[in-house]
Steps between C-alpha positions, in 0.01 A plus 500: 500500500622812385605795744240818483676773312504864632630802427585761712503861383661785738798589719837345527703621774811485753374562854797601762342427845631714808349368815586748824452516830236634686714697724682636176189630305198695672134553338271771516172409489173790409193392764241647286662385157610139379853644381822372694853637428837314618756773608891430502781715572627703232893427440519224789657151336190250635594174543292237348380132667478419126565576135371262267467509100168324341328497197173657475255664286100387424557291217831311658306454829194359341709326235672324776192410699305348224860327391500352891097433468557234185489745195714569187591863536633738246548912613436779273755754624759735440876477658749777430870383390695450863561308783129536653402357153736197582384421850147509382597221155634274790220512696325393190675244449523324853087546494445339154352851365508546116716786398386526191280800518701705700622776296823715534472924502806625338438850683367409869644307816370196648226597753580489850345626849699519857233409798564674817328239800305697748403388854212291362739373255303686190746630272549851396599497123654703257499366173701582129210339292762556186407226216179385663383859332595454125271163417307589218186409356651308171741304754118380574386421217754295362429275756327136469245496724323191369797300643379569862264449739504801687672844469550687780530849477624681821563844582650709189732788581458848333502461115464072487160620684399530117595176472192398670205479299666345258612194675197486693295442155743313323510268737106454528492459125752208559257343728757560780385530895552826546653665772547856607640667829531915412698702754374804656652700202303289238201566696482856562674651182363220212165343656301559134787230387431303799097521489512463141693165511272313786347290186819341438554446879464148636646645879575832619668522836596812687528602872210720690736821461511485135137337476378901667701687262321260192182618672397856297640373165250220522228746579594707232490234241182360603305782567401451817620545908440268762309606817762516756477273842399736753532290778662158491348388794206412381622235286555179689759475741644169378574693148865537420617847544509642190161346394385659807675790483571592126779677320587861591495729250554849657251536801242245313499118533451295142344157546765247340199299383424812289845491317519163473113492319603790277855300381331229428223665324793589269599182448726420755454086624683527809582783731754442793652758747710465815449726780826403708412343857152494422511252222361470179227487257427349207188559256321319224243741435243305727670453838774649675771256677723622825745305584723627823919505524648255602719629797883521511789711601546740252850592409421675172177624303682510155357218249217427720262597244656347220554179737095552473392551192734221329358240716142609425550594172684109450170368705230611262697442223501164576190443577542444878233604750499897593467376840796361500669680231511815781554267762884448326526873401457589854730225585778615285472835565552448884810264398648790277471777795673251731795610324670879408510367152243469188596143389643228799135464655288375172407185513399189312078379483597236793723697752172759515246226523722398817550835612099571542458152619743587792290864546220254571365670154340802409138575578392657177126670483328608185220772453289625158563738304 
């Protein structure tokens, strides 16, 4: 029986890791905001409890998890000509991932980022996107997507961003599971491209941040504004927060049932978004799945979400139950924030079956729509 074939479309990048201690860093914290900042000493030589080098980036993380989940995995990307370029090949190469769509800019570096670990060990980042910017739509199109069975297309930096709706309907014209996670940028500067493309969407997965911010383009397109929660509690108690609660936009709340109703009214056949220690959610149109985290020490928040959306994205691909399906995704994503790194904690279909059998599973309740 032949491996599934997917391709990955998205970032490639070299992540240097700097883990510090508490004592060394200090973080400021606004009460009456949601903003934190990390303060260090200007000019003062910080010693580190750790400086690792990884290999990151949305496609290579999800490319690596599918690759780990049973899956033949090829990455659309772009490297620059240099050492980063190198480190990420090898990487390729001791994962099994095909190399042969990953294209070479003649002009920009590889991409990297530098994570800065806070006391809650979520990283600070600053990031040189450099070739990740310069895919271009006809890189797209000369693409075979009839010899997969799902392309992933993950968050696309500055200009690749127009890279977007062409993948997303090539790939549905293939016949292809499509998959689609937009960053924040994606969302609030190109969400006609986005709400256009929900017809050639199989699964679109985003977090509750970037799921607020989709909020008034959706409106927009459809014509029409949901009546806000006014008080969430008079829905029933044993609701999951943000069906209770809803998604802030300014000083209203949206109902998530809303948004999910209008994206699939668009076309959309499954919505999913995480919502960080209070689970996730997963839609069908009809009825709305929560499914809580499963709960570890977390060393690191980076890759979580792509951790996520691989495994759930691999799940209904292959037909497996969306019970269960989210069941793993939560699994893996509490394996990958056991660790400062994006790619050490994913997992394999059987090490996350044990992993929720040793939680004593995860109580998973479903609502309509």
């Amino acid at each position: 029986m032949s491996l599934p074939r997917v391709l990955t479309i998205g970032s490639a990048m070299v992540d240097i890791i700097t883990i510090i201690a508490d004592s060394d860093v200090e973080r400021v914290t606004f009460h009456n905001a949601t903003t934190s900042f990390l303060l260090v000493e200007p000019g003062r030589k910080i010693e580190a409890e750790e400086i690792t080098i990884h290999i990151g980036g949305g496609a290579v993380n999800v490319a690596v998890s599918m690759r780990r989940l049973g899956c033949g995995v090829d990455v659309l990307s772009k490297l620059g000509r240099d050492l980063n370029a190198d480190r990420i090949r090898r990487l390729f190469m001791a994962e099994g991932l095909g190399q042969d769509e990953l294209l070479v800019s003649e002009t920009d570096p590889t991409g990297s980022a530098v994570m800065i670990a806070s006391h809650d060990r979520d990283a600070a980042i600053y990031t040189q996107r450099g070739a990740n910017t310069s895919l271009r739509p006809e890189e797209v199109q000369a693409i075979d997507m009839a010899a997969y069975d799902t392309v992933y297309i993950s968050p696309l930096s500055k200009a690749s961003a127009e890279c977007f709706t062409v993948a997303a309907s090539q790939a549905a014209q293939a016949g292809c599971f499509t998959v689609a996670t937009p960053g924040i940028r994606q969302i609030t500067t190109r969400s006609p491209d986005l709400l256009n493309a929900m017809g050639s969407l199989d699964l679109l997965v985003m977090n509750a941040h970037e799921a607020a911010a989709l909020v008034p383009s959706v409106m927009a397109h459809c014509q029409q504004c949901a009546v806000p929660i006014r008080n969430g509690n008079d829905r029933p108690a044993e609701m999951p927060e943000r069906l209770r609660k809803g998604l802030k936009l300014q000083d209203e709340f949206i109902p998530l049932e809303w948004l999910m109703a209008a994206l699939h009214g668009l076309g959309l056949k499954w919505f999913a978004m995480t919502d960080g220690r209070n689970g996730s959610y997963l839609c069908d149109g009809e009825t709305i799945r929560h499914c809580p985290v499963l709960e570890v020490e977390v060393m690191g928040t980076a890759g979580a979400g792509d951790a996520f959306c691989s495994t759930l994205a691999y799940g209904l691909s292959t037909g497996t139950e969306p019970e269960l399906a989210m069941r793993r995704a939560a699994a893996n994503s509490a394996s990958v924030v056991s660790h400062a790194d994006t790619q050490t904690g994913l997992k394999p279909a059987n090490e996350l079956d044990r992993m929720i059998e040793a939680a004593g599973g995860l109580d998973m309740t479903s609502w309509p729509v």
